[in-house]
N, C-alpha and C positions, 0 to 999 in steps of 0.2 A: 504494500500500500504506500501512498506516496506520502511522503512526512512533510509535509506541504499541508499542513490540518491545521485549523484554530481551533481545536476541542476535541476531549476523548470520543470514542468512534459513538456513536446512535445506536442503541441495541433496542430492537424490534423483534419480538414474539410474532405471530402469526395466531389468531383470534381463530372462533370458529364462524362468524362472520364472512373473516376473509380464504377461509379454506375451498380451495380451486381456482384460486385469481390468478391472475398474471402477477408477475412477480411488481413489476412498474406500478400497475393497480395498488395491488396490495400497499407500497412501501409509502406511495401518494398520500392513500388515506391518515397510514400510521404517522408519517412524516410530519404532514400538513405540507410541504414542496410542492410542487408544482409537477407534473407528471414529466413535463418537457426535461425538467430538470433534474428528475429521477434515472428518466434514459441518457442524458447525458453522462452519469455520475455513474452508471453502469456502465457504458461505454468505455471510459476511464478508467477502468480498474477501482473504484470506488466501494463497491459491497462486496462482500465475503461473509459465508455460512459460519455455522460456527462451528464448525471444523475447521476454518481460514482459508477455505477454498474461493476460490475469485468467482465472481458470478457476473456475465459478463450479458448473459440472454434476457434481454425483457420480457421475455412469451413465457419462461418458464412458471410454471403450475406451483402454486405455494400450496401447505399440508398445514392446518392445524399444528400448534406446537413447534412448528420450523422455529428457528432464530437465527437474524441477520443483524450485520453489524456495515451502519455507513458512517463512510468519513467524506464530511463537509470538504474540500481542500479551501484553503486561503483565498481569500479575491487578490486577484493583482492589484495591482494599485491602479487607480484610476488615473490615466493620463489626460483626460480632458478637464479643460480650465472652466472653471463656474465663469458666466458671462453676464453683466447685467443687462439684459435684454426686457423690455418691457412685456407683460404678458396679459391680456383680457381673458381674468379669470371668470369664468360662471358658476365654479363652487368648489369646494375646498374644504376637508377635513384632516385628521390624521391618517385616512386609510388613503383617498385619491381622491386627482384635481381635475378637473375638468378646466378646458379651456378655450377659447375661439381664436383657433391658426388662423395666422392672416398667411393668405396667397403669398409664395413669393419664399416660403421659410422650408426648410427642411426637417422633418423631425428629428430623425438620428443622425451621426452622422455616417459621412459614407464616403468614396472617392471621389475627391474635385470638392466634398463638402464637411471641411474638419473645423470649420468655426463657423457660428451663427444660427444653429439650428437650435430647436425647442429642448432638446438633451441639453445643451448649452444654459439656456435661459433659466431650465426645472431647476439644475443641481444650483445656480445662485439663488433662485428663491423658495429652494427645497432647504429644509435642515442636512435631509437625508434623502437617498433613495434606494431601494432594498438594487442590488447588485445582480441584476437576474437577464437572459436574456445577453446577455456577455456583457461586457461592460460599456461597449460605446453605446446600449440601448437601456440604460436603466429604467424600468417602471414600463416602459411601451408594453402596450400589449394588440393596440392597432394603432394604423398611419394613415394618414388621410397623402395625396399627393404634394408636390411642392406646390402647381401652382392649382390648387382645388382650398379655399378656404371656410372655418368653420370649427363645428365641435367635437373633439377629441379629448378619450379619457385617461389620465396615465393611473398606476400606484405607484402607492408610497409606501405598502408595505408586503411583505411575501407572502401574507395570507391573501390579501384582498388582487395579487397578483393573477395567484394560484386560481381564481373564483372567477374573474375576469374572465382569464387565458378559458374557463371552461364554460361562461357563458357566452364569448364570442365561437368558440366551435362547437356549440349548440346553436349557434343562432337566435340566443336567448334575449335580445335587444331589439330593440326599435332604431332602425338610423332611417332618418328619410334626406334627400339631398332636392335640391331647386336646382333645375339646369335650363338655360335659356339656350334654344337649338335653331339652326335655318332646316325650312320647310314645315311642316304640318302633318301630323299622324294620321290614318285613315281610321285608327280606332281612338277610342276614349281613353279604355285600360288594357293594359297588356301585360300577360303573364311570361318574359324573357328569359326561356332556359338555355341556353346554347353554353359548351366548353369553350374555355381561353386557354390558349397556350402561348408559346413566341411565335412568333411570323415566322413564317417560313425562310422568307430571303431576308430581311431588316429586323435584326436578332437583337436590338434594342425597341422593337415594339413588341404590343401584343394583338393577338388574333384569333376569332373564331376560330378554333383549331378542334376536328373531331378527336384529334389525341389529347388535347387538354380537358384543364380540370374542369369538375365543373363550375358552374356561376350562374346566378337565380338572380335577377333583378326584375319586382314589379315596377310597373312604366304607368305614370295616369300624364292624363293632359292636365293642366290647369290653364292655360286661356291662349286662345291664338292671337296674333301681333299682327295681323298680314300675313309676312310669307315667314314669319318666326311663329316662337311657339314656346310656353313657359312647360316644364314637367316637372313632377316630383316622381322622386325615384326611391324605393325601398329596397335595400340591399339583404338577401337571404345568405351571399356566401361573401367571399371577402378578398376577389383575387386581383389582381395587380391591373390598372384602371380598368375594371370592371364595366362602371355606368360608361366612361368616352368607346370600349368598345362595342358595346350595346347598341349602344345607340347612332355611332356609326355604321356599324353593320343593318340597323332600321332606315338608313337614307336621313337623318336627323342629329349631323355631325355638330357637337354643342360650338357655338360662337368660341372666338377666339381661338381654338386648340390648335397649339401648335404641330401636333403630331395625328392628329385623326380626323382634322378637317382642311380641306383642300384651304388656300389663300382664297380668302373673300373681300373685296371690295365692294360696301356696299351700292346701288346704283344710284342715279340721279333724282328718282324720282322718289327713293326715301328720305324724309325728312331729315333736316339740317340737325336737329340734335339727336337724333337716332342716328345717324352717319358717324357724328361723333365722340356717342358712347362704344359703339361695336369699332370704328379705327384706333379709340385710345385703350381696348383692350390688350395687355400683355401677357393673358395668360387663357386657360378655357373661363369661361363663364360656367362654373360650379361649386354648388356652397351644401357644408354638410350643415343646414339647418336644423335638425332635429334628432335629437338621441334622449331617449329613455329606456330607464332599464333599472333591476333592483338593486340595492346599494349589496353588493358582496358580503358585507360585514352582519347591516343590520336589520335586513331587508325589507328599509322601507323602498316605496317608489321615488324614481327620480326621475326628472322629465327639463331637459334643457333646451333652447332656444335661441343657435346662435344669430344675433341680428346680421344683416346684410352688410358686407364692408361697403366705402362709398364706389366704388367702380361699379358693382351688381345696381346698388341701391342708386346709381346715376342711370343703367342700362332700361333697369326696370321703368325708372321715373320716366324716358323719352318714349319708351314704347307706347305706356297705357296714353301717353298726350297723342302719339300719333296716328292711333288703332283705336281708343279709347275703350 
């Protein structure tokens, strides 16, 4: 075992409860960790029987009376600098913060994006953040895109991680998004199942793909503009821009996107400030307006509302003047 530990090893009995689980199940429950981070710590060399056999298989079948023994190892140290970044909170406890990303930021960070993102901003005005998910992503547990603006939940602490991480892969939340799109649907509501994968040839998008995952997005209209068109979109699964593929793939490529809607100029005979909310867009016109879901910890309900930044909330305003 690697001596790379901050505390004697976690000794876990096997209950009659959990007699015929998988092993990952099993140690989740006993643990309170996070499943993700049970199979990583398997994978690792991390549990041993208690005979000090290395147990390396998540699928393995637990017995009644079994006993396991894990070791936590040490977090590294964290090499990202707290940033004071300003942040529109919309709620906030000890367990998790919700918040309303503005367009333009990155959550975590990632390649080309090691300063400025929301990970940046949490840890200056986080005390703490539980170390999960590897270290340049503490608390995340979903990311909305860089330029897709709105409300996203982090934790703040390993339990309320763990519960998170399990009701987003339950689907146990409410997200609804507002996306202003060119063209008009021939339906009202739409139930959109189609798999996303990578594109075939341009392996930095993504695409209808029958090899890919799946992805559930329901589609409503909410008002036509002329030859635009406002929707709300409810997301059922959570895969990498989900609704701009959707809804491209629908002939209803959202304003602005730089990557799933052809260049649009709008024409002459669109109004003067409707021309120049959709030309000073820089990004897609998409806002995760709406998330509710039970608090992890306490389970009350909770029901957030991210307001419109001013680019939507200027798009929005020229349309209904010009469409009425």
């Amino acid at each position: 075992m690697s001596a790379n530990t901050t505390a004697e090893p976690l000794r876990f009995t096997i209950s009659e409860a959990q007699d015929g689980q998988r092993l990952d199940a099993a140690l989740t429950t006993l643990s309170g960790l996070s499943r993700n981070h049970i199979q990583q710590l398997l994978k690792t060399g991390h549990v041993r029987n208690a005979q000090e056999k290395l147990i390396k298989q998540a699928s393995v079948k637990v017995r009644e009376g079994d006993r396991y023994l894990l070791i936590i190892p040490a977090l590294e140290p964290l090499s990202l600098e707290a940033e004071n970044i300003p942040l529109d909170i919309l709620f906030e406890d000890e367990h998790l913060i919700v918040v309303n990303k503005p367009a333009g930021m990155v959550v975590h960070p990632a390649h080309g994006h090691d300063h400025g993102t929301l990970v940046h901003a949490l840890l200056y005005h986080c005390d703490s953040l539980p170390g999960i998910n590897g270290m340049q992503r503490p608390g995340i547990v979903h990311r909305i895109d860089k330029g897709t603006s709105g409300s996203l939940v982090v934790a703040k602490s390993e339990m309320a991680h763990r519960k998170l991480t399990e009701m987003f892969a339950s689907h146990d939340l409410n997200r609804q998004y507002l996306a202003w799109c060119r063209g008009n649907p021939n339906w009202y509501s739409k139930h959109i199942e189609l798999p996303i994968g990578r594109h075939p040839q341009h392996r930095q998008k993504m695409a209808v793909n029958e090899q890919g995952k799946e992805a559930i997005t329901d589609a409503r209209l909410e008002r036509h503009f002329g030859p635009f068109s406002q929707l709300r979109l409810s997301l059922h699964t959570g895969r990498t821009h989900q609704i701009r593929v959707h809804l491209s793939f629908e002939k209803l490529p959202i304003l602005g996107d730089p990557i799933y809607a052809r260049s649009y100029n709008p024409s002459s005979n669109i109004s003067e400030p409707t021309r120049a909310a959709i030309q000073a867009l820089d990004r897609q016109a998409l806002h995760a307006q709406l998330l509710e879901f039970a608090h992890p910890i306490t389970g009350e309900q909770l029901s957030f509302t991210a307001p419109l930044p001013e680019d939507l909330s200027r798009l929005c305003s020229a349309l209904q003047q010009n469409y009425g």
